[in-house]
C-alpha positions in Angstrom: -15.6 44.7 111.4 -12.4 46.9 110.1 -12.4 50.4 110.7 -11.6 50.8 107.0 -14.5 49.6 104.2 -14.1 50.8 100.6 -17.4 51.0 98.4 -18.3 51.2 95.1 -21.1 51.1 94.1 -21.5 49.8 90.0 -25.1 50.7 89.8 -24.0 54.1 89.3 -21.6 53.5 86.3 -21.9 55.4 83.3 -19.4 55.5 80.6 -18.9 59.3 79.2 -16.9 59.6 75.7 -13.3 58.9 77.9 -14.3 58.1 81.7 -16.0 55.8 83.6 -17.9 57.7 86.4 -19.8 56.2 89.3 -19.5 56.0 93.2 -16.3 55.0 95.0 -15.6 56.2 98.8 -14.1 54.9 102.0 -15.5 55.0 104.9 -13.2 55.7 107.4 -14.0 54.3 111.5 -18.1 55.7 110.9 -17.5 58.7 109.0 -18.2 58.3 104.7 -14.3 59.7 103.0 -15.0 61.9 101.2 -18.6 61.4 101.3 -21.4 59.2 100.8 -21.8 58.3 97.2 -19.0 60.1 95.8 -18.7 60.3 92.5 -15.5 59.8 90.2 -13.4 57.8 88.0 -13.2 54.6 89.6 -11.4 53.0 86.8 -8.7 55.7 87.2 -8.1 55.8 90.7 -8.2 52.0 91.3 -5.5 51.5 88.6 -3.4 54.2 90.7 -4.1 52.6 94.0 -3.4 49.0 93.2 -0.2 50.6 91.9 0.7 53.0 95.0 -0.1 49.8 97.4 2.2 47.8 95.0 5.0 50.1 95.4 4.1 50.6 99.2 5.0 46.7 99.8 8.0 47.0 97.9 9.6 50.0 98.9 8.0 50.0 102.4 7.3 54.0 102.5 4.0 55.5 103.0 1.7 56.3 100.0 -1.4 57.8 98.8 -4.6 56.8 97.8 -5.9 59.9 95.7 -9.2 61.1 94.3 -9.0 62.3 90.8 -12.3 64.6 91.8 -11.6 67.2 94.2 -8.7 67.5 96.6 -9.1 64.3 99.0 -6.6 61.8 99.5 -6.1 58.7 101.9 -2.6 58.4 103.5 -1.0 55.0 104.4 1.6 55.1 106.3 3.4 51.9 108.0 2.8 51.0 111.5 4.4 47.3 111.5 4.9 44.6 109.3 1.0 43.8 109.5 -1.0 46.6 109.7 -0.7 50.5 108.5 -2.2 53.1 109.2 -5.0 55.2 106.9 -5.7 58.9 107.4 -7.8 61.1 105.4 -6.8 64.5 104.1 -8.5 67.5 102.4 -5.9 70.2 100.4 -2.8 68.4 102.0 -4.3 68.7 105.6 -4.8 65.7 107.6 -8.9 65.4 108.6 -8.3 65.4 112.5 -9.4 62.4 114.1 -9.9 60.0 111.4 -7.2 58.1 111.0 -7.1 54.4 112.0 -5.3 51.2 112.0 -6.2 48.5 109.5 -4.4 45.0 108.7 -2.4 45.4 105.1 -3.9 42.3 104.0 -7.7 44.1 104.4 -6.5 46.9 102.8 -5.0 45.1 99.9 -7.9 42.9 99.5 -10.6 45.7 99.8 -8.6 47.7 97.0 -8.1 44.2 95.0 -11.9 43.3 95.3 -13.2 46.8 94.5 -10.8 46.8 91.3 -12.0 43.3 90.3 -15.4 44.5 90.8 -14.9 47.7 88.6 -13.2 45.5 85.6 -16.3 42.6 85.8 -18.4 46.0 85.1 -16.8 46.9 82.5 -16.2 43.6 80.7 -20.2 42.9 81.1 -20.7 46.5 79.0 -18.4 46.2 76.8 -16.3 49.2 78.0 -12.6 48.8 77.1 -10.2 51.8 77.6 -6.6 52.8 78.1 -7.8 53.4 81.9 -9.5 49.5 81.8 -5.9 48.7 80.4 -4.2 49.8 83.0 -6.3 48.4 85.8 -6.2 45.4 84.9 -2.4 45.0 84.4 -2.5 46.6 88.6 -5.1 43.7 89.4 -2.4 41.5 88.3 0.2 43.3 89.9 -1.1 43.3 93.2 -2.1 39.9 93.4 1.0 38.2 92.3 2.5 40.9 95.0 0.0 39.5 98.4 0.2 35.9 96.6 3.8 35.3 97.1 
């Protein structure tokens, strides 16, 4: 078991009149990030992970994993060539205690898998947006990045 698990959970999709909503969170060693169930654009914030983990592997500097809902963010920072580390914050702060040490290749294929996940949804409701768009060309992205 990683320290790290990413969840979404597609039973709790809705499509509004711009946005996908429904439950995306981490949970970070046993602690839920930023809680259990949260609820926000998953859509959104995949397509802008899959890209900050793409850039992370190219230009090898940390990045962040941001919420669009609320001020919570998940840092990942390098530790060596196979693992980085992840660390919660709240309004720029770190969340003491909370950070840990997870293989890139979990990492990238939580993200990956969770994205995937998200665009099946969407395919099998017929929802099709700019946001949809955009994940999709990241699902490509990343994999053509972890398949070389």
């Amino acid at each position: 078991m990683t320290d790290l698990a990413l969840h979404v959970d597609a039973t709790t999709f809705q499509k509004g009149r711009h946005n996908i909503t429904g439950g995306i969170w981490f949970t970070v060693g046993s602690k839920p990030f930023p809680a259990k169930g949260w609820n926000d654009f998953p859509a959104v914030v995949l397509g802008w992970w899959l890209e900050a983990l793409r850039l992370r592997h190219l230009k090898k500097k940390a990045c962040d994993l941001t919420f669009m809902d609320g001020p919570f963010s998940l840092k990942i920072s390098t530790l060596d060539s196979a693992n980085v580390a992840a660390e919660p914050y709240r309004n720029l702060s770190a969340l003491t205690g909370l950070a840990v040490s997870v293989p890139v290749m979990t990492l990238d294929t939580q993200v990956l898998k969770s994205a995937v996940l998200v665009d099946e949804t969407c395919r099998a409701n017929d929802w099709e947006s700019a946001d949809i768009a955009f994940l999709r060309k990241q699902i490509f992205g990343l994999r053509q990045m972890i398949e070389r």
